[in-house]
C-alpha positions as CSV (number, residue, x, y, z in Angstrom):
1,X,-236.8,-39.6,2.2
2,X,-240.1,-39.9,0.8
3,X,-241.0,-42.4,-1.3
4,X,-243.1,-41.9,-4.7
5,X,-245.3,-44.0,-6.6
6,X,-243.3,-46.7,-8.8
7,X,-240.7,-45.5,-11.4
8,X,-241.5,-45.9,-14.7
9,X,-239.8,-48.0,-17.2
10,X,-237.1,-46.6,-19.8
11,X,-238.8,-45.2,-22.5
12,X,-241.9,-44.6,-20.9
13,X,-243.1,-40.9,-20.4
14,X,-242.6,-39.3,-16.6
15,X,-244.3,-40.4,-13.9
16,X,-246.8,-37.7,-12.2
17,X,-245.0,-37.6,-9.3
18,X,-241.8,-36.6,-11.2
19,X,-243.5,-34.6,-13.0
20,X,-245.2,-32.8,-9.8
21,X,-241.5,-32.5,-8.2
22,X,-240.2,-30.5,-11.4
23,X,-243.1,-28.0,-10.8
24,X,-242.3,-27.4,-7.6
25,X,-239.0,-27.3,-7.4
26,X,-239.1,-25.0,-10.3
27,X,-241.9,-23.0,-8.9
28,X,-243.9,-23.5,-11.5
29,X,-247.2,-24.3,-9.6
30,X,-250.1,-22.9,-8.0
31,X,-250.1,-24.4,-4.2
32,X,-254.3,-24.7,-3.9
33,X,-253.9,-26.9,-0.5
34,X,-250.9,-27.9,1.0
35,X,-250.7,-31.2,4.0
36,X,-254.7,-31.0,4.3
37,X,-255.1,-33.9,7.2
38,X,-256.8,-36.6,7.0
39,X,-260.1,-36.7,9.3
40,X,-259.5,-40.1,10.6
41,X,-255.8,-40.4,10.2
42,X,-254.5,-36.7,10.4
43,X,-250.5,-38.0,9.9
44,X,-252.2,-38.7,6.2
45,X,-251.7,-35.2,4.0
46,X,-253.4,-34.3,0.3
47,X,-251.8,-31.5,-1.0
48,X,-253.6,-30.3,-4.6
49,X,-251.0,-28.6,-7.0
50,X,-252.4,-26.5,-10.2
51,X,-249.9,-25.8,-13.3
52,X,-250.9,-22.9,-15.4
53,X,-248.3,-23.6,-18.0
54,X,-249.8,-27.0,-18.9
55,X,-253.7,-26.6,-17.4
56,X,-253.3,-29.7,-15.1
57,X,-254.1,-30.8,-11.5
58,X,-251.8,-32.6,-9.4
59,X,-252.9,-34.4,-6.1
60,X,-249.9,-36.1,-3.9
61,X,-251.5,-37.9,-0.9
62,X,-248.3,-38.9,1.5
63,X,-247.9,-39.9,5.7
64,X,-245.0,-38.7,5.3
65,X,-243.0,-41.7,4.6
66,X,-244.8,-42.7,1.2
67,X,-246.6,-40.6,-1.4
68,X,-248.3,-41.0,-4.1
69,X,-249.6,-38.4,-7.2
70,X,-251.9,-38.4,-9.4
71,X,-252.8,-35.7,-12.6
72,X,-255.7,-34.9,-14.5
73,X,-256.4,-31.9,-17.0
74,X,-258.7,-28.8,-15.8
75,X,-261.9,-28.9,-16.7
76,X,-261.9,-24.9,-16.9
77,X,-260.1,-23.5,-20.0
78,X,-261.2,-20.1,-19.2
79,X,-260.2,-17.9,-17.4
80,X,-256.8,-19.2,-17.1
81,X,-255.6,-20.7,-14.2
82,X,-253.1,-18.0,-13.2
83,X,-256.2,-15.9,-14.2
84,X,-258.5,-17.0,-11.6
85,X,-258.8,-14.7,-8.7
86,X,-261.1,-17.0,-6.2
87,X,-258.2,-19.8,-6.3
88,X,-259.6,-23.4,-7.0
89,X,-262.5,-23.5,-9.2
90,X,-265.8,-25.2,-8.6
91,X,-265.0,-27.9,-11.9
92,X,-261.2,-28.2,-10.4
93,X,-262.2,-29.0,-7.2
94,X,-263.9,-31.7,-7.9
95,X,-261.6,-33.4,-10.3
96,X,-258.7,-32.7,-7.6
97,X,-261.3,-34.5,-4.7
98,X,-261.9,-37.1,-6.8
99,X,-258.4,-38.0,-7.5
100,X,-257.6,-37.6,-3.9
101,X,-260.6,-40.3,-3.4
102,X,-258.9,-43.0,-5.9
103,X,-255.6,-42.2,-4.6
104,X,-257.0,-42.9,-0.8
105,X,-259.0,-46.0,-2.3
106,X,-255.9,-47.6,-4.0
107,X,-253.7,-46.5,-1.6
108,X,-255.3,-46.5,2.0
109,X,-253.5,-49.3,3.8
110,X,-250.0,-48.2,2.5
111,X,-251.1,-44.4,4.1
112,X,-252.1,-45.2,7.2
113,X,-249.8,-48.3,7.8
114,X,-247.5,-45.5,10.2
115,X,-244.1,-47.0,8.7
116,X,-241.5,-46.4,11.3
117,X,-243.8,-45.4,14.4
């Protein structure tokens, strides 16, 4: 079973990584990369998630034992993301790099600790 970033409190609003497993279990997102592998530790996978609906950008880097998400907005508010025949955009791609960057950075020696190998 993988493992998402912390749970929130009661009362607090979802997590992104709940948030993330709604989408896609109610395929509700755009699926931009999926298990892209790490260079240097290719059991490491960033997957980057687009939702039209809500105009955000998810980014779940996992090893397959742990995971962790993180959201930001688009950039782009036009054309629309379901609009947007070349797939990722310029602006979204660098948001969604850049959260795969902090998400590495805060997260590296969980990731490539191998839990259970």
């Amino acid at each position: 079973m993988t493992r998402h970033a912390p749970a929130n409190q009661p009362g607090e609003p979802d997590s992104a990584a709940m948030q993330l497993d709604r989408y896609v279990r109610a395929n509700a997102c755009i699926v931009y990369h999926e298990d892209l592998p790490d260079p240097e530790y290719p059991y490491v996978k960033c997957s980057i998630y687009g939702v039209p609906k809500t105009n955000e950008l998810f980014v779940r880097m996992s090893n397959g034992k742990v995971s962790f998400v993180a959201m930001a907005p688009s950039p782009v508010g036009y054309p629309l993301m379901a609009d947007r025949i070349f797939g990722l955009d310029v602006a979204d791609h660098a948001v969604a790099f850049g959260l795969a960057d902090k998400l590495w950075e805060q997260n590296r020696t969980v990731l490539i600790a191998r839990q259970g190998h």
